[in-house]
PDB file of the backbone (N, CA, C, O) and the ligand in Angstrom, with CONECT records:
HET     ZN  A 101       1
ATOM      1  N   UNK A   1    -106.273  -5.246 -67.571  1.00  0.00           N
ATOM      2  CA  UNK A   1    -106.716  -4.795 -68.895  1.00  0.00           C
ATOM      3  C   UNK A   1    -107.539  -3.510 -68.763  1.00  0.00           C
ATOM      4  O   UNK A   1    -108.327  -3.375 -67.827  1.00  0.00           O
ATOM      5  N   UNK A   2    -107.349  -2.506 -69.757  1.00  0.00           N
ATOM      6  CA  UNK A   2    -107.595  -1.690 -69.552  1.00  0.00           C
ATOM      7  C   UNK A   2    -108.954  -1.729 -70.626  1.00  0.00           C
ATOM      8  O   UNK A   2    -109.057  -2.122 -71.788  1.00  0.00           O
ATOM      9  N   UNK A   3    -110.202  -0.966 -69.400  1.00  0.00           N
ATOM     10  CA  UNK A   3    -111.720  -1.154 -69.721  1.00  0.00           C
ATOM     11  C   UNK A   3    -112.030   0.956 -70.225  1.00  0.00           C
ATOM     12  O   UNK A   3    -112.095   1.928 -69.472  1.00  0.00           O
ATOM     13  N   UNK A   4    -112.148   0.858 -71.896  1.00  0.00           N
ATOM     14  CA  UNK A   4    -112.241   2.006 -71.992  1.00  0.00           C
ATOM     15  C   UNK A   4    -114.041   2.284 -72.316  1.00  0.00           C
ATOM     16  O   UNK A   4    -114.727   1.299 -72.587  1.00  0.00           O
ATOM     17  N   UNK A   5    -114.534   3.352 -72.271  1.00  0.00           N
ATOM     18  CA  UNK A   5    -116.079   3.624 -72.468  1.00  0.00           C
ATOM     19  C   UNK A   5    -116.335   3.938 -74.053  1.00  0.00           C
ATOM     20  O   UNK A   5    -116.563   5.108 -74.357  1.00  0.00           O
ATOM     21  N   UNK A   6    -116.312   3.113 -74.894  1.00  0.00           N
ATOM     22  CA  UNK A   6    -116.927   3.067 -75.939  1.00  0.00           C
ATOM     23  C   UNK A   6    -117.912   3.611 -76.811  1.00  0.00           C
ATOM     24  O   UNK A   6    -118.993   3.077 -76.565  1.00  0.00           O
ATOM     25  N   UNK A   7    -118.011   4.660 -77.957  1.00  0.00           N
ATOM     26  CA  UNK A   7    -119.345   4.993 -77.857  1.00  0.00           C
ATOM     27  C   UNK A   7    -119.934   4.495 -78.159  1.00  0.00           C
ATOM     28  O   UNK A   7    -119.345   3.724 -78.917  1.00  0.00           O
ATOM     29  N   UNK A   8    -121.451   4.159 -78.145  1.00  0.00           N
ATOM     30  CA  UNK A   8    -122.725   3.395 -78.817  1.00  0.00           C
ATOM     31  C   UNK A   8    -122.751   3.852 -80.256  1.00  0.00           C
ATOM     32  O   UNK A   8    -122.273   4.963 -80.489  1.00  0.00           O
ATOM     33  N   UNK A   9    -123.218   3.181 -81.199  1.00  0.00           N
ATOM     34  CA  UNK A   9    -124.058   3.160 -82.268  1.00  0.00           C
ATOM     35  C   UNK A   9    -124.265   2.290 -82.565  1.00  0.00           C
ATOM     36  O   UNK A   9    -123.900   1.200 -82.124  1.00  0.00           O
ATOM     37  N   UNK A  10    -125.386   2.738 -84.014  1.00  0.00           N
ATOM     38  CA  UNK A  10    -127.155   2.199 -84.045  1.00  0.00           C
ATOM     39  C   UNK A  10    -126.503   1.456 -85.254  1.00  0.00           C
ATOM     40  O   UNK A  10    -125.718   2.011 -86.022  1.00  0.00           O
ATOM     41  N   UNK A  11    -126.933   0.024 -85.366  1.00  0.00           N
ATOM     42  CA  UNK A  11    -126.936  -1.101 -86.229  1.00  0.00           C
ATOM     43  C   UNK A  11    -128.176  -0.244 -87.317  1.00  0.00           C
ATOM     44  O   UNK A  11    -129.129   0.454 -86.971  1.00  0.00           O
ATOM     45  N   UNK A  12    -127.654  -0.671 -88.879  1.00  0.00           N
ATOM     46  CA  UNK A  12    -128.918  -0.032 -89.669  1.00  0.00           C
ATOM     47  C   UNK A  12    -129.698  -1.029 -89.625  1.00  0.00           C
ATOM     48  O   UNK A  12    -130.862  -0.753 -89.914  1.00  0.00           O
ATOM     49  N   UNK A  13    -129.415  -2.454 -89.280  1.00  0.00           N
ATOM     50  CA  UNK A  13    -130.152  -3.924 -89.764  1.00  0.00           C
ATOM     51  C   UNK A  13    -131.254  -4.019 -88.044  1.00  0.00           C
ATOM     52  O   UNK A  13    -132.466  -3.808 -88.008  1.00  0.00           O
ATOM     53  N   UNK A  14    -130.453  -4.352 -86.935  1.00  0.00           N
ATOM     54  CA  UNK A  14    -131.686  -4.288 -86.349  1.00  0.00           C
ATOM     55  C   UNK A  14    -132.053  -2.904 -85.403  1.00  0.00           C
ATOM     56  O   UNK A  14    -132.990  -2.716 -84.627  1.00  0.00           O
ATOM     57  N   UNK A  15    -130.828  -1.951 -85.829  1.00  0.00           N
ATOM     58  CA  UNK A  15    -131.649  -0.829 -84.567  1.00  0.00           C
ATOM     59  C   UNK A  15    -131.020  -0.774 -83.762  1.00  0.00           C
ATOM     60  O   UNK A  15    -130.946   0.275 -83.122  1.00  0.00           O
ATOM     61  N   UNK A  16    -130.303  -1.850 -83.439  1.00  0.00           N
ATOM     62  CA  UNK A  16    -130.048  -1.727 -81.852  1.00  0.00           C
ATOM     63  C   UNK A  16    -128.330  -0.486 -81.433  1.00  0.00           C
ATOM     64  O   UNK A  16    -127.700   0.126 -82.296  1.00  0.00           O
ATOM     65  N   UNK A  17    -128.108  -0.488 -80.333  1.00  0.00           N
ATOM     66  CA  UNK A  17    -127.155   0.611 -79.967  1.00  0.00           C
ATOM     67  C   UNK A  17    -126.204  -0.511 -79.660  1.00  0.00           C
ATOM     68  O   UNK A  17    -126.561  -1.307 -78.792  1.00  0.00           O
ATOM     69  N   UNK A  18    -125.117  -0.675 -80.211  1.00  0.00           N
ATOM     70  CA  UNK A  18    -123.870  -1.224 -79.634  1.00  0.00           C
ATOM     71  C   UNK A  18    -122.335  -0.557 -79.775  1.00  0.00           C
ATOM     72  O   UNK A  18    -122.018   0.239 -80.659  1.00  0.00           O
ATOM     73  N   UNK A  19    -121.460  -1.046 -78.725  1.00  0.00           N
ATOM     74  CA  UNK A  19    -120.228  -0.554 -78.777  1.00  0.00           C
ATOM     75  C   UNK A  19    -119.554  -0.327 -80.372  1.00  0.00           C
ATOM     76  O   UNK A  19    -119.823  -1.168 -81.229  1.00  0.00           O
ATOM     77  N   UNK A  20    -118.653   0.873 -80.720  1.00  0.00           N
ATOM     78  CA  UNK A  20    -118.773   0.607 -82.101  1.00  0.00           C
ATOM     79  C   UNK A  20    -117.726  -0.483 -82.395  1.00  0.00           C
ATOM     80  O   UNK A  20    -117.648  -0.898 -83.551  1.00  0.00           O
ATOM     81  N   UNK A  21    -116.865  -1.011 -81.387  1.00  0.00           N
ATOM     82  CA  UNK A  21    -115.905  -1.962 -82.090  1.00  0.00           C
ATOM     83  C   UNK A  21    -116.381  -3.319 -82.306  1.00  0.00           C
ATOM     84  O   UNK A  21    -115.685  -4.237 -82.742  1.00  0.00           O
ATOM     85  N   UNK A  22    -117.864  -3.412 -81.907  1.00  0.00           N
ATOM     86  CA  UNK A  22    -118.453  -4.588 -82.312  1.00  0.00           C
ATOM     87  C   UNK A  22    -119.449  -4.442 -83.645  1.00  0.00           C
ATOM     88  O   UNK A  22    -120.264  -5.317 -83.941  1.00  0.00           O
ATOM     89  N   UNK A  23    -119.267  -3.221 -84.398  1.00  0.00           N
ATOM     90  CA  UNK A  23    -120.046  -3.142 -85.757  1.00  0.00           C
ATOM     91  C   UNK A  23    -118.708  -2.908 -86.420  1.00  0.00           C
ATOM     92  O   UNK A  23    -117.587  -2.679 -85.965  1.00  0.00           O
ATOM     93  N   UNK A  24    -119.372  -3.088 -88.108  1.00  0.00           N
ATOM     94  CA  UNK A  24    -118.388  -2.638 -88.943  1.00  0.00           C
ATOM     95  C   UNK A  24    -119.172  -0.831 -89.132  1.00  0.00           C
ATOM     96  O   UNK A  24    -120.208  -0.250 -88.807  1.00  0.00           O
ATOM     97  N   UNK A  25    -117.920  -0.544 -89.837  1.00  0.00           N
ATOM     98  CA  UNK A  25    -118.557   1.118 -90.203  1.00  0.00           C
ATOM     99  C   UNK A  25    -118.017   0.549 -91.260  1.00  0.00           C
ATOM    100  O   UNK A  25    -117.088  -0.225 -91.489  1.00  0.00           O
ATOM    101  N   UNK A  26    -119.383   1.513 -92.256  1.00  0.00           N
ATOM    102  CA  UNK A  26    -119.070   2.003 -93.879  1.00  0.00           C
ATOM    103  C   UNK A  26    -119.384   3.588 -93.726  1.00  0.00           C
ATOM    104  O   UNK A  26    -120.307   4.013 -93.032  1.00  0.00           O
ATOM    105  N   UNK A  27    -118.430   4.461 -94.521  1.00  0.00           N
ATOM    106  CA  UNK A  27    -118.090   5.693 -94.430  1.00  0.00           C
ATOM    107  C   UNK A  27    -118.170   6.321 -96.170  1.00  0.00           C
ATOM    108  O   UNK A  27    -117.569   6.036 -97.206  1.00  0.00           O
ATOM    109  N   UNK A  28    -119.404   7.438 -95.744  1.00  0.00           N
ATOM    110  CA  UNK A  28    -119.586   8.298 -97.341  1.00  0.00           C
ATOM    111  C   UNK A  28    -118.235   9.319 -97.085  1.00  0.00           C
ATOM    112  O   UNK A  28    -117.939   9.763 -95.975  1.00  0.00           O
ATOM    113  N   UNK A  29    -117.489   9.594 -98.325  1.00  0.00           N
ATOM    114  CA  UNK A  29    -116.977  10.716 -98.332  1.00  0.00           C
ATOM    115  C   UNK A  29    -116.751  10.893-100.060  1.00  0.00           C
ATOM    116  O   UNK A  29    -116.225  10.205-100.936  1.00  0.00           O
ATOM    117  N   UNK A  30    -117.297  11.908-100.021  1.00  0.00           N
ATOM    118  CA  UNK A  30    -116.960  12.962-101.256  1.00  0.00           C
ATOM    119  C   UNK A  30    -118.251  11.895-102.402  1.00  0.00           C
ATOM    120  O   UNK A  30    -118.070  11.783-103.615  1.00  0.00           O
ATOM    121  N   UNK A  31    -119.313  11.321-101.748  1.00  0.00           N
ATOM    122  CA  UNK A  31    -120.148  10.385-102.600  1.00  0.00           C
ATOM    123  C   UNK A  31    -119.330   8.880-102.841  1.00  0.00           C
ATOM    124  O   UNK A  31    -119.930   7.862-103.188  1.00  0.00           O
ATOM    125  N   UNK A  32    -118.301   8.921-102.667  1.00  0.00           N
ATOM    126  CA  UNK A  32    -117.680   7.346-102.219  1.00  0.00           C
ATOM    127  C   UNK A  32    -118.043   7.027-100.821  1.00  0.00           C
ATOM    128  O   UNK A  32    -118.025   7.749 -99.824  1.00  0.00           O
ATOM    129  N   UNK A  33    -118.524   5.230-101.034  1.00  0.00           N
ATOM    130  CA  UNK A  33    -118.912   5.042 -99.928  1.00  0.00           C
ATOM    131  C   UNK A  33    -118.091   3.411 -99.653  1.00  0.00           C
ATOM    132  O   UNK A  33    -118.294   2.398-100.323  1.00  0.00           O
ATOM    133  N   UNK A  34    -117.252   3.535 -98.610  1.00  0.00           N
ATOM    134  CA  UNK A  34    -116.749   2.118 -98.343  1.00  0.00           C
ATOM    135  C   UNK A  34    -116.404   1.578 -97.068  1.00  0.00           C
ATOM    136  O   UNK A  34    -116.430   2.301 -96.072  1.00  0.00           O
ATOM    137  N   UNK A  35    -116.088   0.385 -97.004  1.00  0.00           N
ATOM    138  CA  UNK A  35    -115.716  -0.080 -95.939  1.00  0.00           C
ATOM    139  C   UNK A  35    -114.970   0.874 -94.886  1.00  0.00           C
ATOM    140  O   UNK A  35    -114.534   1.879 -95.448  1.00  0.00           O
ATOM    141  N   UNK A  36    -114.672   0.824 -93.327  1.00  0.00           N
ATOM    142  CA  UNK A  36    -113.889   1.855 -92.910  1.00  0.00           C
ATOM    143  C   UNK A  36    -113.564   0.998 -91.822  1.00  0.00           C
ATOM    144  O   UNK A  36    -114.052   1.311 -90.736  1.00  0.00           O
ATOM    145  N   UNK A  37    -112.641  -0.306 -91.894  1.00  0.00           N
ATOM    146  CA  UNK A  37    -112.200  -1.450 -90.973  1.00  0.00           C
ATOM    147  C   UNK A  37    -111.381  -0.167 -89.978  1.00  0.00           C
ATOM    148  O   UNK A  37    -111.304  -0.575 -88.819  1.00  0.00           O
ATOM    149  N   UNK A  38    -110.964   0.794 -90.087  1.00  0.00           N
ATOM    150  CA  UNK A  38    -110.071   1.494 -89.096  1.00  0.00           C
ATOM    151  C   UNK A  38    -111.207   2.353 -88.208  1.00  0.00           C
ATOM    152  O   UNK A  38    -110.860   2.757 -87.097  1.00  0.00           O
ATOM    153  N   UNK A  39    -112.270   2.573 -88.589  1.00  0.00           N
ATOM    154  CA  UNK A  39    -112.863   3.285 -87.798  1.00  0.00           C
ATOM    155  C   UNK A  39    -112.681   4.957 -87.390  1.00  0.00           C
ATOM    156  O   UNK A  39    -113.197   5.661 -86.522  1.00  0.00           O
ATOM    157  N   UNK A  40    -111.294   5.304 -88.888  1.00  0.00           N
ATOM    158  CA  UNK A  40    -110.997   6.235 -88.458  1.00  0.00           C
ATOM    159  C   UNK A  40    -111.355   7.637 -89.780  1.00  0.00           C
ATOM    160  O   UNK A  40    -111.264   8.855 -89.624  1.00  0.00           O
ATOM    161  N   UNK A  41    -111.740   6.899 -90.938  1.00  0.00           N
ATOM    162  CA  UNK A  41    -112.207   7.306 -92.432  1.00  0.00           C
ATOM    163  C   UNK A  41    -112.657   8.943 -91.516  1.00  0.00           C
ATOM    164  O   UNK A  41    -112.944   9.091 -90.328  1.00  0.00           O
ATOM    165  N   UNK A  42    -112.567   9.925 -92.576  1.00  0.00           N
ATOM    166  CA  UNK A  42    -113.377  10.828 -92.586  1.00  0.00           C
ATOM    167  C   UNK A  42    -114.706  10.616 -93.293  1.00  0.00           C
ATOM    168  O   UNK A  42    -114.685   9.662 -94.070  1.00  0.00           O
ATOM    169  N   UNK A  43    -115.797  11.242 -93.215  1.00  0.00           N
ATOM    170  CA  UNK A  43    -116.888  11.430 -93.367  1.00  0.00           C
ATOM    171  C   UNK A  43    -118.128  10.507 -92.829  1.00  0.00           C
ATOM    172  O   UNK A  43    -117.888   9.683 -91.946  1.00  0.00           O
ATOM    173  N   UNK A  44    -119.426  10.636 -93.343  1.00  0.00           N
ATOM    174  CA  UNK A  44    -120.398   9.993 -92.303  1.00  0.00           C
ATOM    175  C   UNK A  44    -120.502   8.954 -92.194  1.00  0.00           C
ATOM    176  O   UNK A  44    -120.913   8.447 -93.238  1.00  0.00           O
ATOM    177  N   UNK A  45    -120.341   8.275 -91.425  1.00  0.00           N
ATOM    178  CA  UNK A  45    -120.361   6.619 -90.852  1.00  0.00           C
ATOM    179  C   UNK A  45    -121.789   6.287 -90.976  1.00  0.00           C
ATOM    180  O   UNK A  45    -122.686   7.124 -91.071  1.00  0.00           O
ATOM    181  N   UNK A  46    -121.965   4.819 -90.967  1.00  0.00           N
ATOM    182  CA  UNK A  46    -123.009   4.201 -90.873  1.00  0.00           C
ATOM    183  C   UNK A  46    -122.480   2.613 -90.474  1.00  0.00           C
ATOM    184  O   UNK A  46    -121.501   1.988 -90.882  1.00  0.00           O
ATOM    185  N   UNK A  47    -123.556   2.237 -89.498  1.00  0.00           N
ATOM    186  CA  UNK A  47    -122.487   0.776 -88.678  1.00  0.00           C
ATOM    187  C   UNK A  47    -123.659  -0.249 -88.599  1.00  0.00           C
ATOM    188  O   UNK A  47    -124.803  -0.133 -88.159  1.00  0.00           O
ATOM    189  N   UNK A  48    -123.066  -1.178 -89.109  1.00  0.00           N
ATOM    190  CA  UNK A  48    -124.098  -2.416 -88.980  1.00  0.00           C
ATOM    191  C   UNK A  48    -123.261  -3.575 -88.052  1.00  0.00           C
ATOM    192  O   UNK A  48    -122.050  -3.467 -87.856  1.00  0.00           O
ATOM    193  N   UNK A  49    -123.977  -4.565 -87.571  1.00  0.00           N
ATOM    194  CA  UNK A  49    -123.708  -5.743 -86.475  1.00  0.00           C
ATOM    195  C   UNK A  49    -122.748  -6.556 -87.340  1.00  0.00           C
ATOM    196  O   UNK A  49    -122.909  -6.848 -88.525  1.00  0.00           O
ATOM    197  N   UNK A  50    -121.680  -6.886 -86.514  1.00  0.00           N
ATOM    198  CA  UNK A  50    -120.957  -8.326 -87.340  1.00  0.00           C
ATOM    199  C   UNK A  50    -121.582  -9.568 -87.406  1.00  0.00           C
ATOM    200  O   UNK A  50    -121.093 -10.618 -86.987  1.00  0.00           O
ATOM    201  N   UNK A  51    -122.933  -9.403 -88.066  1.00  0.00           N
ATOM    202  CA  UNK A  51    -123.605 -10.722 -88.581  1.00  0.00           C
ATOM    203  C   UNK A  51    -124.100 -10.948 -89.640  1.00  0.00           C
ATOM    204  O   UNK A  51    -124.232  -9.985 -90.396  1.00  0.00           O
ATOM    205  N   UNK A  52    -124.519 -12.179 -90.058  1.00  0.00           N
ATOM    206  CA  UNK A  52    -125.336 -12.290 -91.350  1.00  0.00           C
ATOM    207  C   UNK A  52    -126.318 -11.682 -91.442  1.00  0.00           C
ATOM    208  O   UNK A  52    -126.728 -10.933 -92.329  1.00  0.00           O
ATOM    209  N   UNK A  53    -126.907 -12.128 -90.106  1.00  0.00           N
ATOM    210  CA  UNK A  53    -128.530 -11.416 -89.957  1.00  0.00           C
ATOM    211  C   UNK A  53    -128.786  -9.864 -90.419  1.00  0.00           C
ATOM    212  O   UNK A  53    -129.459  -9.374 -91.325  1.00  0.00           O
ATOM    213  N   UNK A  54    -127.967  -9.317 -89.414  1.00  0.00           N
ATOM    214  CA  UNK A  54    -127.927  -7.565 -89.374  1.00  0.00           C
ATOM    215  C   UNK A  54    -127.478  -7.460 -90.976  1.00  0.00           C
ATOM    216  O   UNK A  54    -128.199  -6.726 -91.652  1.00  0.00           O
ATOM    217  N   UNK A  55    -126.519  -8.021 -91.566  1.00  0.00           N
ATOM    218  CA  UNK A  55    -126.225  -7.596 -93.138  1.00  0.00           C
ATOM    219  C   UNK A  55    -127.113  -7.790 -94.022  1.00  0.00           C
ATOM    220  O   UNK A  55    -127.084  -7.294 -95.148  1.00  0.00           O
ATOM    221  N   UNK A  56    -128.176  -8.701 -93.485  1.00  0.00           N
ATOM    222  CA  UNK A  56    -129.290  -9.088 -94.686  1.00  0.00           C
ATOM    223  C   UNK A  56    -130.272  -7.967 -94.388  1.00  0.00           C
ATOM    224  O   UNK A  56    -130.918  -7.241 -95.144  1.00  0.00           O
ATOM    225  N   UNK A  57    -130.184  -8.052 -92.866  1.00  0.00           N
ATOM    226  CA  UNK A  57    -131.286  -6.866 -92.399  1.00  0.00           C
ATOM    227  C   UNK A  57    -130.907  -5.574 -93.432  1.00  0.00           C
ATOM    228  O   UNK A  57    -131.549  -5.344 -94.456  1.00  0.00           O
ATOM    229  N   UNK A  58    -129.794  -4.805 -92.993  1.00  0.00           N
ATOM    230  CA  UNK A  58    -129.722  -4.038 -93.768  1.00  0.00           C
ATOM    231  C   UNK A  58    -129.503  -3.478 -95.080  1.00  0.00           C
ATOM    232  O   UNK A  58    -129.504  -2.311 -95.474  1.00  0.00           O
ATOM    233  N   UNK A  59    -129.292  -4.725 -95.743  1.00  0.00           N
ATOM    234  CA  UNK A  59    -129.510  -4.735 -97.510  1.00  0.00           C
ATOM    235  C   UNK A  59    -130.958  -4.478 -97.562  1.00  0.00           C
ATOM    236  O   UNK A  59    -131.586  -3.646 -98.217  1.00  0.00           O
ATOM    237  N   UNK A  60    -131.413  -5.516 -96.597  1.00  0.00           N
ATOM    238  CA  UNK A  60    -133.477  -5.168 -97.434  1.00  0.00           C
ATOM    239  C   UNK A  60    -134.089  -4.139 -97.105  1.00  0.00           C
ATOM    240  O   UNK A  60    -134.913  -3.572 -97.822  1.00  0.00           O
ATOM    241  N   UNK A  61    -133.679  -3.714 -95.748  1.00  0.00           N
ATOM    242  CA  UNK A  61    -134.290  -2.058 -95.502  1.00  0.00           C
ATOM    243  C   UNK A  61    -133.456  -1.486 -96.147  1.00  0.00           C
ATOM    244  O   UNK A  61    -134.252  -0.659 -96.591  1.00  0.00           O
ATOM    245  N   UNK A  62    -132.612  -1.227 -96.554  1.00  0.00           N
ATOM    246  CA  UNK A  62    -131.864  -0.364 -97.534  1.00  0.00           C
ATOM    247  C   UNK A  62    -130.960   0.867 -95.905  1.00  0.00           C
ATOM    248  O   UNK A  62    -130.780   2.056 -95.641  1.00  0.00           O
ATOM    249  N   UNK A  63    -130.787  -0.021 -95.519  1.00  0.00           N
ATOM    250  CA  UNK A  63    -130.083   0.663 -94.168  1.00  0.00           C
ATOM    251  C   UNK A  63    -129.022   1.853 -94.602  1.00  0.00           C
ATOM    252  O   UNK A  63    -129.168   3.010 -94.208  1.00  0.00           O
ATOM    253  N   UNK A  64    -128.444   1.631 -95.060  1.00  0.00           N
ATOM    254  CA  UNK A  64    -127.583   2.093 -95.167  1.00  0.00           C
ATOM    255  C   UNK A  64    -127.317   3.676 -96.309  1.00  0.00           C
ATOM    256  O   UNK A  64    -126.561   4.642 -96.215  1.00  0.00           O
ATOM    257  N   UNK A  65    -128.237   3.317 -97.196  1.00  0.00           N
ATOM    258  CA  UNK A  65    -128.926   4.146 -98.402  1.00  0.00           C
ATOM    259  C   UNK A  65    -129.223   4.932 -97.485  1.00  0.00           C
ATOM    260  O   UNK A  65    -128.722   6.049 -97.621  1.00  0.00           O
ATOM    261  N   UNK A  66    -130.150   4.711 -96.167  1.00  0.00           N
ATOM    262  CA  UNK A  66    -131.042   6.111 -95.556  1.00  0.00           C
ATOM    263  C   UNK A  66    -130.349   6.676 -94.518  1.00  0.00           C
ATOM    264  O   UNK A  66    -130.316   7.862 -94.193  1.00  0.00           O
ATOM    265  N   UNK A  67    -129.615   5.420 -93.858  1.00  0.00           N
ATOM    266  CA  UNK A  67    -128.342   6.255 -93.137  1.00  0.00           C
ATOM    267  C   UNK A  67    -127.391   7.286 -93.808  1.00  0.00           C
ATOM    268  O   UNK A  67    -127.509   8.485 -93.553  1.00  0.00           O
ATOM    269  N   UNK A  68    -126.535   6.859 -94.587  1.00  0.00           N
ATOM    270  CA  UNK A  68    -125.756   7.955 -95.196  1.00  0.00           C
ATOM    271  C   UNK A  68    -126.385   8.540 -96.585  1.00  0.00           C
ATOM    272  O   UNK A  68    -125.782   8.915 -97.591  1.00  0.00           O
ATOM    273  N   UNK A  69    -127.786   8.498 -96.323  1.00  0.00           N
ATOM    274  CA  UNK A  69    -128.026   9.651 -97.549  1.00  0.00           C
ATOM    275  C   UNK A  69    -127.677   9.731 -99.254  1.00  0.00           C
ATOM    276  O   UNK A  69    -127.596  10.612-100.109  1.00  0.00           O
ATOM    277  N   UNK A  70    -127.522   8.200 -99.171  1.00  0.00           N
ATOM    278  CA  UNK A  70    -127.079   8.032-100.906  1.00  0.00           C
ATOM    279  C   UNK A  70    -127.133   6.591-101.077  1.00  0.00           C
ATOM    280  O   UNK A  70    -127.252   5.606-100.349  1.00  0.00           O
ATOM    281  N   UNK A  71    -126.994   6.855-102.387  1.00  0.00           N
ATOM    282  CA  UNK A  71    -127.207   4.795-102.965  1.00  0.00           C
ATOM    283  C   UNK A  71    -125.819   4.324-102.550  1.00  0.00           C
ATOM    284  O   UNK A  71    -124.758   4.893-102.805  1.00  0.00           O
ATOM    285  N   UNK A  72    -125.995   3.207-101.876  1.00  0.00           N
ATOM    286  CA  UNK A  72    -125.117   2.131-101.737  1.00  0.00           C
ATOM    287  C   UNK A  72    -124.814   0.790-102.217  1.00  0.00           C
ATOM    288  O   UNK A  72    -125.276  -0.295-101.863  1.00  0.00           O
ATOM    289  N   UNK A  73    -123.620   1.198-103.421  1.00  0.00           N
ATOM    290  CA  UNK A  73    -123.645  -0.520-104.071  1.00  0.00           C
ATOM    291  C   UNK A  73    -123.792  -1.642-103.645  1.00  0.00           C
ATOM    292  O   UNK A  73    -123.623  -1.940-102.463  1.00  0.00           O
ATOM    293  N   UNK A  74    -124.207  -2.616-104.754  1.00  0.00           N
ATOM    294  CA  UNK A  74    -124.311  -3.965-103.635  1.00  0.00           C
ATOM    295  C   UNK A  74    -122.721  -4.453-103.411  1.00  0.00           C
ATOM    296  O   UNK A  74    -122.525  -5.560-102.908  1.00  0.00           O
ATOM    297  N   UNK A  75    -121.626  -3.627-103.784  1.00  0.00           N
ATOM    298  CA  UNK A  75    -120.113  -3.958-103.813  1.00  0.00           C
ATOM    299  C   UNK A  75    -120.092  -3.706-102.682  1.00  0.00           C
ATOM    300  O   UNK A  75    -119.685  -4.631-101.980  1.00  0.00           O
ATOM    301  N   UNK A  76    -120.467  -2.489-102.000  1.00  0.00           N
ATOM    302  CA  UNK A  76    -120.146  -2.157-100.379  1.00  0.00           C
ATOM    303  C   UNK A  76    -120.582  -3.409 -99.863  1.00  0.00           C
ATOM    304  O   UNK A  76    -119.692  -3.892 -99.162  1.00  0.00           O
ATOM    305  N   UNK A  77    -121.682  -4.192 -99.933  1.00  0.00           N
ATOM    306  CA  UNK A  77    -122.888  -4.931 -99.047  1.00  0.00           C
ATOM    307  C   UNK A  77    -121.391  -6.347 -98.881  1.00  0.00           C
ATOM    308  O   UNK A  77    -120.907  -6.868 -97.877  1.00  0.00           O
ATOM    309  N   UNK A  78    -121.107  -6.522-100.263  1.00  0.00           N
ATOM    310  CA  UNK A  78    -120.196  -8.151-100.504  1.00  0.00           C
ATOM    311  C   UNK A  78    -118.912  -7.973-100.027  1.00  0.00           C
ATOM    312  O   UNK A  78    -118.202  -8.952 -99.796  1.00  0.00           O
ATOM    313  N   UNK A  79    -118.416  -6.516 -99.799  1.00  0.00           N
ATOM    314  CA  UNK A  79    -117.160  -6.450 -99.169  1.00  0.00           C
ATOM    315  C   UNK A  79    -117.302  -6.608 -98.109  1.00  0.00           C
ATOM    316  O   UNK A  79    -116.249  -6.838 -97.514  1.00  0.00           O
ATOM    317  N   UNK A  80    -118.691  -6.591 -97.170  1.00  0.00           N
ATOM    318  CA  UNK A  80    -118.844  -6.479 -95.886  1.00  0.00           C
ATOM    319  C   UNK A  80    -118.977  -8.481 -95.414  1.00  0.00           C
ATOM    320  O   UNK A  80    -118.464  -9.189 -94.546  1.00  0.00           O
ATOM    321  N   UNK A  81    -119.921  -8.701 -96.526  1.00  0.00           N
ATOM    322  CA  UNK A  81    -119.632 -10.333 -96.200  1.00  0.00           C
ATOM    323  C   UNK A  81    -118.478 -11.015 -96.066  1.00  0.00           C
ATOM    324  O   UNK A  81    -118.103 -11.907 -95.305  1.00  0.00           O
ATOM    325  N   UNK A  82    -117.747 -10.126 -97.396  1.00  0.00           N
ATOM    326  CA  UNK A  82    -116.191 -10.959 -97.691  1.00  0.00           C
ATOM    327  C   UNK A  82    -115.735 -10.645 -96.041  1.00  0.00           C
ATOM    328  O   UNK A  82    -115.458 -11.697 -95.465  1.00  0.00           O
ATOM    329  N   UNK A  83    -115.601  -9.399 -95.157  1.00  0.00           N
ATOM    330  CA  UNK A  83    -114.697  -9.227 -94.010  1.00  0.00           C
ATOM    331  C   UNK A  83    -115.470 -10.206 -93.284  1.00  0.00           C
ATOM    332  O   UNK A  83    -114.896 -11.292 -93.201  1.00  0.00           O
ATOM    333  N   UNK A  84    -116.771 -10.134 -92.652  1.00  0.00           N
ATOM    334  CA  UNK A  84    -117.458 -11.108 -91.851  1.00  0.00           C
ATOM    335  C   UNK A  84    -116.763 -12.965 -92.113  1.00  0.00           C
ATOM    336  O   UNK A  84    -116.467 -13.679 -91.154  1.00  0.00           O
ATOM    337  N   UNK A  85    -116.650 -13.358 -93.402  1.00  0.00           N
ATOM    338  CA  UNK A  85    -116.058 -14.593 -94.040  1.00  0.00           C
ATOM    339  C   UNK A  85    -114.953 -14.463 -93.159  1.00  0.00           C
ATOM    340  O   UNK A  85    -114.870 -15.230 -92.200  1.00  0.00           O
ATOM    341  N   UNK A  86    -113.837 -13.331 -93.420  1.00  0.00           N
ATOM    342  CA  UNK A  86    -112.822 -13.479 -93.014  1.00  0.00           C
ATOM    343  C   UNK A  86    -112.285 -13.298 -91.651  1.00  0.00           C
ATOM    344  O   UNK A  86    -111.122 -13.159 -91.272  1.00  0.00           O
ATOM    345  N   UNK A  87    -113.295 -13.326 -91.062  1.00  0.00           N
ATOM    346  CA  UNK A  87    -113.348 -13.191 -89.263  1.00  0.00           C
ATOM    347  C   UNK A  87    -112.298 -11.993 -89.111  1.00  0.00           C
ATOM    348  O   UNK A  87    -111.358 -11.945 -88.318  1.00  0.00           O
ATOM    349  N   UNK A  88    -112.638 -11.145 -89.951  1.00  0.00           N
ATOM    350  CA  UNK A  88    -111.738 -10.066 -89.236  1.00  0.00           C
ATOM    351  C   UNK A  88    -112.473  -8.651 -88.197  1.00  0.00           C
ATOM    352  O   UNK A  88    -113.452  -7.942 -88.434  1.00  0.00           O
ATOM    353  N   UNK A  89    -111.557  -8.658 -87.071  1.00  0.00           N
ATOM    354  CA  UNK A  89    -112.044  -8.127 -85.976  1.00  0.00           C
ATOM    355  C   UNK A  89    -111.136  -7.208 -85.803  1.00  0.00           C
ATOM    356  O   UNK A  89    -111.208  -6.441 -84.843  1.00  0.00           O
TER     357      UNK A  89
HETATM  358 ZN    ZN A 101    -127.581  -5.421 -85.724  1.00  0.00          ZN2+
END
């Protein structure tokens, strides 16, 4: 199996640096801001942990608002639960 080098990024919920295929990314572009399950969206990413924890984390710090620089519905926040629900990886 082939072991590729991953880049790090920063969870908005706890901070921490992880591989990005173990966060979800949500991606601003053009002031739309949504899910980006491909990892491949244009514009600025922002990546939180595939957990409850990290998703609650970053609803209450408003993670994501200060990461990408704009209000983030609570629609982004429930689409992110709905994928977590749906164990999709
Ligand atoms: Zn996290």
């Amino acid at each position: 199996m082939e072991i590729k080098e991953l880049p790090l990024r920063k969870c908005v919920g706890c901070n921490k640096m992880f591989p990005k295929n173990q966060l979800f990314r949500v991606v601003r572009l053009d002031g739309d801001v949504r899910v980006d399950l491909s990892y491949k969206a244009q514009g600025r990413g922002a990546y939180v942990c595939r957990n409850e924890a990290c998703l609650a984390l970053a609803e209450k710090k408003k993670g994501f608002n200060r990461a990408l620089k704009t209000a983030v519905s609570p629609e982004v926040i429930s689409n992110l639960y709905m994928e977590l629900e749906n164990g999709s990886r």
